[in-house]
N, C-alpha and C positions, 0 to 999 in steps of 0.2 A: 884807792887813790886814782887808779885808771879808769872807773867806772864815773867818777866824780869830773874827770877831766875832762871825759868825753861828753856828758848832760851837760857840763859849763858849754861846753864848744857848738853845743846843738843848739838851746836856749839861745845863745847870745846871736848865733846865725837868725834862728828864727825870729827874733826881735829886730834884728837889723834888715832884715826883709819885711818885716810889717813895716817900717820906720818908711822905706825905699817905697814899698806899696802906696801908702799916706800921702806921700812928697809926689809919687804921680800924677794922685788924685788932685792934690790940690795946684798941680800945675796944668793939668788939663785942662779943668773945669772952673779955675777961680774962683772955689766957692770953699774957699779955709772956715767960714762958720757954720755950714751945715757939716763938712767933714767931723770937725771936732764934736757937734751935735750927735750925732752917731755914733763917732766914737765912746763919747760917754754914756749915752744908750747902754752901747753892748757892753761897758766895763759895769754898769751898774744891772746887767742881768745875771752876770757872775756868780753874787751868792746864791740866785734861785738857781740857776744850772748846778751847782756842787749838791744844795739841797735834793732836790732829783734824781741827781746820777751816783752821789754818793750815798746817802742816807736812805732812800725809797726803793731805784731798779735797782743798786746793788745789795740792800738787803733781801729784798724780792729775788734774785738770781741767788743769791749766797743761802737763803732758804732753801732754795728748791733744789741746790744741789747739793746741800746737808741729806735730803730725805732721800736722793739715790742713790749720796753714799751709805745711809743707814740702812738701804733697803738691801745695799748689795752687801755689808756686813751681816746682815740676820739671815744673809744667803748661807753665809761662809760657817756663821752659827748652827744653822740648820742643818749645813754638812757632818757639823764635828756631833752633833745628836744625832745623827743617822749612823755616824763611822763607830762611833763608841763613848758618848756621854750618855743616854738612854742605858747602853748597860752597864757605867761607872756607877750612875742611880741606882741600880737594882744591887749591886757589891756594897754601896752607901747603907742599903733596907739592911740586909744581911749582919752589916759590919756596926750599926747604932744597938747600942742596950736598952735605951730608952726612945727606940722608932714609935712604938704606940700615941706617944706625947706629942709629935711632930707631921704624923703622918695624915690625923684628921685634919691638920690646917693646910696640907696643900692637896685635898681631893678637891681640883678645880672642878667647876662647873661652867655651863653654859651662860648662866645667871651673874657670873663675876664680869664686873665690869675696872673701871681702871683704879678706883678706891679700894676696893677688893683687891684686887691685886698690889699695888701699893703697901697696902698692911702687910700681905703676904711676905713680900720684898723684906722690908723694915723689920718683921719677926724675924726671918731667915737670916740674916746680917746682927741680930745679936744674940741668935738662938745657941745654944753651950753645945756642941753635937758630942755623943758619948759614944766613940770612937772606939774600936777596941781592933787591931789587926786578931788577934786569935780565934775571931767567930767567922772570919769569911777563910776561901782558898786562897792566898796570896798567891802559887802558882799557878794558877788560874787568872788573877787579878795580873799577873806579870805578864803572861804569855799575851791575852789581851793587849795590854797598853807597849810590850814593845812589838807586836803586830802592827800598830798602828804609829811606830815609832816615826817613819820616814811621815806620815799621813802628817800627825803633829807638827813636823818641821817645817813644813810645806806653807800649812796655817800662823806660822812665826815669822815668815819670810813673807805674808800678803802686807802692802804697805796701808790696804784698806785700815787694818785692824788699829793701825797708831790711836785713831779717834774713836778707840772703844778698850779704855783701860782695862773695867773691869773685865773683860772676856781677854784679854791680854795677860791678866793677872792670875786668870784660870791655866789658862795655857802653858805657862811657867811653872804655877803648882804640881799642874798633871805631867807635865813633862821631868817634874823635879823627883815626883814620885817612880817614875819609869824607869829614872838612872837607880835610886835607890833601889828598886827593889831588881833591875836588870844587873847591878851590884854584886849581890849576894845570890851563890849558888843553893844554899840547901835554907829555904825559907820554913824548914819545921822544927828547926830545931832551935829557932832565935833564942837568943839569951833574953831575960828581961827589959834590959834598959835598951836594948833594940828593939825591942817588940813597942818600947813604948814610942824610940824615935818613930815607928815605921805608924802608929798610929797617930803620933801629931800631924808627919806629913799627909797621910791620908783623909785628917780631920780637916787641914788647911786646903788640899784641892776639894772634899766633899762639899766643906761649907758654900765655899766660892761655886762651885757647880749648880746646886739648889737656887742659889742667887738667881745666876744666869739663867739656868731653865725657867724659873719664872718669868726673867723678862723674856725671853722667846716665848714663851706662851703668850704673852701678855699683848707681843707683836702680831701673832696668830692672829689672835682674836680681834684686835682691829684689821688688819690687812688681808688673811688667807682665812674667812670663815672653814670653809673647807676641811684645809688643812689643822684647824685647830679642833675640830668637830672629832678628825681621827685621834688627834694625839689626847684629847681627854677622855676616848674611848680606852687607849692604850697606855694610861698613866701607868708611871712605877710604883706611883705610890698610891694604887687602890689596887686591896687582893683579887676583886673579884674584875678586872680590867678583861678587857675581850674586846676586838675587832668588829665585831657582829653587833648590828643594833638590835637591841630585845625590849 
């Protein structure tokens, strides 16, 4: 209400000062028909000014500062694949019963372009992942993710991230996964119906990870040749992966 009273009280000033402005004009110069003339001029340029500055430079500005914020998001992305998404992937390889079925559709190449990638997406997002906590070290898997616990919270707390759900939604899963399993002290000896909780949750941050790795590859590849050249050198998901170009 106070917000509203004070645009009334500003508006109404500024109005009453053009009004005062006008009544100078036309007592200076006694020329009330060409003032009005002009007047109507500029009121009838109005919708092309809105047009312009609303719809054209401000979608033009409002573009360009989408693509810094996305650029500086796949920064913060790129961080959390460097800190410990890369080796959540390789616990992923380890922890699927049926990785052979999944593994040949994400050996990126050089050759994928944004179609290719796309499909890639679009598979991974309905693909059934067969999950099983009892083939990887979960104390291993634990020590990892609450090493990197404070790391995680840090990336929950970037306000970047609001306009990037899905990696928001990752962030959550694998965080969700770190209290369960930083939970429980002796992860060998799970009971059944824990073992199976612990591999829904692991099913639910893996899926959502795979996703996302794609689209960060995906960003590589248009944005950081470079950088994308190493990481498909160093995929999780090709056995024979290595650093060294051959």
């Amino acid at each position: 209400m106070k917000n509203f009273k004070w645009q009334f009280l500003l508006g109404s000033s500024l109005i009453f000062l053009s009004f005062l402005l006008y009544s100078f004009q036309i007592n200076l110069f006694h020329e009330p028909r060409n003032t009005w003339f002009y007047f109507f001029q500029d009121v009838a340029f109005i919708p092309i000014q809105v047009l312009l500055v609303t719809l054209i430079i401000d979608q033009l500005l409002s573009g360009r500062e989408r693509k810094q914020l996305l650029n500086k998001m796949n920064m913060v992305i790129g961080a959390f694949f460097s800190e410990c998404g890369t080796e959540l992937l390789k616990y992923y390889i380890r922890s699927d019963k049926n990785i052979a079925g999944i593994r040949k559709e994400l050996l990126i190449s050089g050759s994928w372009d944004k179609k290719a990638f796309k499909a890639a997406m679009n598979r991974a997002k309905k693909s059934d992942l067969s999950v099983d906590a009892k083939m990887i070290d979960l104390s291993g898997l634990k020590a990892l993710l609450c090493g990197k616990k404070e790391f995680l919270l840090r990336l929950l707390e970037n306000p970047n991230l609001l306009e990037h759900d899905t990696f928001t939604d990752l962030l959550w899963a694998v965080f969700h996964l770190t209290e369960e399993l930083d939970a429980r002290s002796d992860l060998k000896g799970l009971s059944k119906p824990d073992s199976e909780h612990i591999s829904l949750d692991m099913k639910r941050a893996f899926s959502l990870l795979i996703y996302e790795w794609l689209s960060y590859m995906k960003h590589l590849r248009a944005e950081y040749p470079y950088l994308f050249s190493l990481s498909v050198r160093m995929n999780p998901f090709d056995p024979a992966a290595s650093a060294e170009i051959k």
